[in-house]
Backbone as numpy.savetxt, mean C-alpha at the origin, in Angstrom:
# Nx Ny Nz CAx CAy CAz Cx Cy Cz
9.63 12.21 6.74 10.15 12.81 5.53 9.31 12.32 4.34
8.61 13.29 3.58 8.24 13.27 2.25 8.78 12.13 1.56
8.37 11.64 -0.04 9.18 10.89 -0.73 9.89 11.87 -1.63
10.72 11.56 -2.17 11.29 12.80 -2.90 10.66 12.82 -4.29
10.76 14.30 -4.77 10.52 14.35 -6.17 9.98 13.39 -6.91
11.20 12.82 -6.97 11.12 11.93 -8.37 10.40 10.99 -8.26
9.89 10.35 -7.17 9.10 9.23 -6.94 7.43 9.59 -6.97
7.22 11.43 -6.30 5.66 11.30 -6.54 5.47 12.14 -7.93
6.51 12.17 -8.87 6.57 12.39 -10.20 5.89 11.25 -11.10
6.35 9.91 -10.94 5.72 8.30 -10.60 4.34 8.98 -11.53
3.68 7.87 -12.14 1.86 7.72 -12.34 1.35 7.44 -10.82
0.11 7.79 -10.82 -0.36 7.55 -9.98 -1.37 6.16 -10.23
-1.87 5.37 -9.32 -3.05 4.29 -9.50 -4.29 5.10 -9.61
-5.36 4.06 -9.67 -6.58 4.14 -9.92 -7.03 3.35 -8.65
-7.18 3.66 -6.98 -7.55 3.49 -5.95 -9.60 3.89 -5.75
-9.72 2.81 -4.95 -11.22 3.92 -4.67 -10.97 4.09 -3.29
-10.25 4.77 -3.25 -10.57 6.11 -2.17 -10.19 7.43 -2.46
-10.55 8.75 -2.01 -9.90 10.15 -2.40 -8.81 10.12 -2.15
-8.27 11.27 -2.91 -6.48 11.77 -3.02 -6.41 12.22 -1.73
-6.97 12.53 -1.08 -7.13 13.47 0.60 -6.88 12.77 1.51
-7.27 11.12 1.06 -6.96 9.97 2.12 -6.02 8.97 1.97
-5.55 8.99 0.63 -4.49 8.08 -0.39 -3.81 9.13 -1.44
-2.59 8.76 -0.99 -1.82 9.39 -1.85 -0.63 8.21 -2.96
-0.97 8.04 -4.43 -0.09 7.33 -4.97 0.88 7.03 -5.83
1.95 6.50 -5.62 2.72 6.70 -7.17 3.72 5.70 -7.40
3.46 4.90 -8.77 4.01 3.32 -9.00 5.06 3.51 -9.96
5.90 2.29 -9.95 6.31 1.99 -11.33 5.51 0.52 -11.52
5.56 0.57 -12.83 4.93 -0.72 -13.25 5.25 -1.56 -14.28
5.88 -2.98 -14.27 6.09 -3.64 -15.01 5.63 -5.06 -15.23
5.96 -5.75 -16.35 5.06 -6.78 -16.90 5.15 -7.52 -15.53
5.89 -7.60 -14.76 6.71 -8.82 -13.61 5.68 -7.94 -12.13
5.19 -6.98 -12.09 4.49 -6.69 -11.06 4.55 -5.25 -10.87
4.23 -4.62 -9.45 4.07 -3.24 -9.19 4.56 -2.79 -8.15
5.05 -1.99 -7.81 5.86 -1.23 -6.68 4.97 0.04 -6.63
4.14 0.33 -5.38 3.55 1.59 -5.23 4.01 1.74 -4.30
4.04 3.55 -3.81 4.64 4.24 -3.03 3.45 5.21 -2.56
2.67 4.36 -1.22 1.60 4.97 -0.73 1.52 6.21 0.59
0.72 6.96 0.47 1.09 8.08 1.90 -0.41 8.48 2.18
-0.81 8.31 3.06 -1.80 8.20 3.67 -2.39 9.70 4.50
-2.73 10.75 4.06 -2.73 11.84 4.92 -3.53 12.06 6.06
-4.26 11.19 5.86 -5.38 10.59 7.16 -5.84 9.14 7.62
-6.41 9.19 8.48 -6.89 7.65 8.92 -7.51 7.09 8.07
-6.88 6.00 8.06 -7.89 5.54 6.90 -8.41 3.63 7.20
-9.76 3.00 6.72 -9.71 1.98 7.17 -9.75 0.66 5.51
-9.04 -0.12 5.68 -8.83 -0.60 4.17 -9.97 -1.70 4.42
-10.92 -2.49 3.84 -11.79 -3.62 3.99 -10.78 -4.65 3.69
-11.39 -5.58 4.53 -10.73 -7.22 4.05 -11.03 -7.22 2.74
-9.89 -8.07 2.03 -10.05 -8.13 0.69 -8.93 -9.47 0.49
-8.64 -9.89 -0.72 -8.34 -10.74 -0.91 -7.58 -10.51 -2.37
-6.07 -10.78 -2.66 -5.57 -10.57 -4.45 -4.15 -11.28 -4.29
-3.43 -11.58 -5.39 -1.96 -12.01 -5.45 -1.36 -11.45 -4.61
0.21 -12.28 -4.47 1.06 -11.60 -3.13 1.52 -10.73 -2.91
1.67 -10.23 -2.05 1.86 -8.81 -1.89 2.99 -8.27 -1.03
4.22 -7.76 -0.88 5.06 -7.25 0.06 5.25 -6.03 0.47
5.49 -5.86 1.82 5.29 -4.27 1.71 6.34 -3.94 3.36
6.73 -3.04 3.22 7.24 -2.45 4.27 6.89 -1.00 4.76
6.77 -0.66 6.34 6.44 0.63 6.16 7.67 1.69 6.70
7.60 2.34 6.10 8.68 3.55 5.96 8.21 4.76 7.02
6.98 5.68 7.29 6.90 5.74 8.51 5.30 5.56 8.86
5.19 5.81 10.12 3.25 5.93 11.07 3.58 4.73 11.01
2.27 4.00 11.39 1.80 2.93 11.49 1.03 2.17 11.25
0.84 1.07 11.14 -0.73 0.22 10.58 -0.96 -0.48 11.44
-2.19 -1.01 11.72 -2.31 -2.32 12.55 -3.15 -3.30 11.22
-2.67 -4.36 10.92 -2.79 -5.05 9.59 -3.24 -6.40 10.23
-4.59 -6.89 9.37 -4.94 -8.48 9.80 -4.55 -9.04 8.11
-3.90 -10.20 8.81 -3.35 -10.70 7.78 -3.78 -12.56 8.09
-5.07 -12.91 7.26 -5.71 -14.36 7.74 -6.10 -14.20 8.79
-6.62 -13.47 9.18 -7.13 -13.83 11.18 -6.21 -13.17 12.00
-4.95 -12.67 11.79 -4.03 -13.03 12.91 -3.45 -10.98 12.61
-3.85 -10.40 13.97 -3.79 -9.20 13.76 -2.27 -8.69 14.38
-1.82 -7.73 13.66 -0.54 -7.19 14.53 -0.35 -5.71 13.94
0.77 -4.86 14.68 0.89 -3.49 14.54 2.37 -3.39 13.94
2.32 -2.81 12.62 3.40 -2.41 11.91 4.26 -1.58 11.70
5.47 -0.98 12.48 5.77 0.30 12.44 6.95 0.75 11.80
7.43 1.81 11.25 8.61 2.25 10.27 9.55 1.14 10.69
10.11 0.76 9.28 10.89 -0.28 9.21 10.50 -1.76 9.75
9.13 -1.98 9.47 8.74 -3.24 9.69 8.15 -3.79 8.78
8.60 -5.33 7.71 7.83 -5.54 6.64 6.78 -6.59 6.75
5.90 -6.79 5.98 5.15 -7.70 5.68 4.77 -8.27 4.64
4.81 -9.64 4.60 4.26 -10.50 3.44 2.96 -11.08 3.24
2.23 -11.28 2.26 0.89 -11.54 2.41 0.74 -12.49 1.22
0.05 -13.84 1.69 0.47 -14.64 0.57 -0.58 -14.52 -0.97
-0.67 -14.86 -1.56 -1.74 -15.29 -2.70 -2.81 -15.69 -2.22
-4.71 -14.62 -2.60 -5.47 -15.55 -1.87 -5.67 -15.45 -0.46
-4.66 -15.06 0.31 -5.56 -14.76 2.38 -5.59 -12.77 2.05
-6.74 -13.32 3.01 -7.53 -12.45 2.75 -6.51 -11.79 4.15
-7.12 -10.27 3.72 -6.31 -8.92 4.77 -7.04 -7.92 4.64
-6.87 -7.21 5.65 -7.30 -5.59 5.97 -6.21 -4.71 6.74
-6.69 -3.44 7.00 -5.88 -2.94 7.85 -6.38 -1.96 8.34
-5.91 -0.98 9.36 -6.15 0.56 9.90 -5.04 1.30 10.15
-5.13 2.31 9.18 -3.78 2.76 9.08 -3.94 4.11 9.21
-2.88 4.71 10.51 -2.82 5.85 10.96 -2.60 7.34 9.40
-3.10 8.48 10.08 -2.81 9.74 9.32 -0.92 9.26 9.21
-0.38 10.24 8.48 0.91 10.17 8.20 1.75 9.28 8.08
1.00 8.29 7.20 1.60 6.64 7.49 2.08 6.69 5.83
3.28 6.04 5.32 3.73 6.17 4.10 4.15 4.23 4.19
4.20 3.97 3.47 4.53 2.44 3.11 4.96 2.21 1.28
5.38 1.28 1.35 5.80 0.66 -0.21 5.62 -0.45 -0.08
4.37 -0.79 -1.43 4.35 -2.44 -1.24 4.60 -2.49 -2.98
5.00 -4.44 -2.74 4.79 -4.79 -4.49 4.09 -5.59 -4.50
3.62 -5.73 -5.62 2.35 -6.64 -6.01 2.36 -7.46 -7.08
2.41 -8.86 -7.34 2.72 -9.60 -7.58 1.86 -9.41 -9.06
0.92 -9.17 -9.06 0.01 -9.02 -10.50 0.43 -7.28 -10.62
0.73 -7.15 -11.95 1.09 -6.08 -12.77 -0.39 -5.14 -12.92
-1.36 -6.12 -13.44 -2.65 -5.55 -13.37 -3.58 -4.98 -12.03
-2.97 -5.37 -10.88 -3.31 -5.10 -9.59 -4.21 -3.44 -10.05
-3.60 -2.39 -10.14 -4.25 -1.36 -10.57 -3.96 -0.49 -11.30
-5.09 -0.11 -12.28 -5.33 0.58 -12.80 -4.53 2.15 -12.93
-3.38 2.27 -13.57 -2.69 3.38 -14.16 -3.89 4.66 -13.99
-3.94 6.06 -13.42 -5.00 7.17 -13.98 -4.25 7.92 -14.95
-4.98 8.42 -15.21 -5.09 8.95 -16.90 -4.72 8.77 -18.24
């Protein structure tokens, strides 16, 4: 199921990847960020490294390395990622998730 309305009504981020492969839409406040991501294709994220991060996925799947230590994430399974360890992931077509992000500045508002 779609997110409803009102949520991909939301701003969207400033991601580098296409809208074709990331789909996004936040609220954002001084205290951090809540995005509401949907993925319409495979997509592969690079290890990277930023403040903490929580996220659960709502549906598809990811398989997420989180410090070294790899596992497979599926609707209704969350994850925490601390400050600083580094992560990646591979995340199936039709995969939707919500994470928050501990830095407000994490990304970039478009337009």
């Amino acid at each position: 199921m779609p997110y409803p309305d009102f949520i991909t009504a939301f701003p969207s981020i400033d991601v580098p990847f296409p809208d074709d492969v990331v789909q996004t839409a936040v609220v954002k406040s001084e205290h951090g960020l809540v995005a509401f991501f949907t993925f319409p294709k495979d997509m592969e994220l690079p290890t990277h490294a930023h403040g903490a991060q929580w996220g659960t996925v709502v549906e598809g799947e990811i398989e997420l390395t989180i410090g070294g230590e790899t596992k497979i994430y599926k609707a209704g399974d969350s994850y925490s990622i601390p400050a600083g360890v580094e992560h990646g992931a591979l995340i199936k077509a039709g995969t939707r998730v919500i994470d928050a992000f501990e830095e407000a500045d994490r990304y970039a508002l478009k337009g």
